[in-house]
N, C-alpha and C positions, 0 to 999 in steps of 0.2 A: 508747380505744374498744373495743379488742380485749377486751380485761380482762371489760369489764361484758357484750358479746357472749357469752362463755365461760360468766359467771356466770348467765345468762337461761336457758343450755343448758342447764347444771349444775341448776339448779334446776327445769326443766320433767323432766327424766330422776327428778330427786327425789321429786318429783309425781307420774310414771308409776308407778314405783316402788311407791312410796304406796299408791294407788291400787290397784295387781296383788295388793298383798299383801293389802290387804282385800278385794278380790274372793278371792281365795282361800282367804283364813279363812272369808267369810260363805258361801262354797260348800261348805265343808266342813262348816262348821256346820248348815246344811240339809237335808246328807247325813246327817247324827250324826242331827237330828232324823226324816227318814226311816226309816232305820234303826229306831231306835229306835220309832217306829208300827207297824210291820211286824210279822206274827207270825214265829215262829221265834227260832233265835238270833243272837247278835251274828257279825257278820263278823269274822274275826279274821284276813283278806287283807293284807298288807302291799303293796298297790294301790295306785293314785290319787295325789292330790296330794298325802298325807304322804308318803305312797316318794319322790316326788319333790322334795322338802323333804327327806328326810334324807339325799340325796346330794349334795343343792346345800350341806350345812354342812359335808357334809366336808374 
């Protein structure tokens, strides 16, 4: 019983998971589109949730 308890958790955490990482690609990608509507030029900030993304691979 324990086993299949474990495996409900394991895969609800995999879901969350999921989930965050496509919230925060289509967040980014909205930003990209912003961005890119806007006059001026591009940001070239190393800000936001890709900064935070390239520290979480390291």
């Amino acid at each position: 019983m324990k086993g299949r308890k474990e495996q409900q958790d394991r895969s609800a955490d995999d879901r969350k998971a999921r989930l965050a990482e496509a919230l925060r690609a289509n967040l980014m990608k909205r930003k990209a589109q912003a961005r890119s509507r806007r006059a001026g030029a591009a940001d070239a900030r190393p800000d936001g949730l890709a900064a935070a993304r390239e520290q979480k691979e390291d």
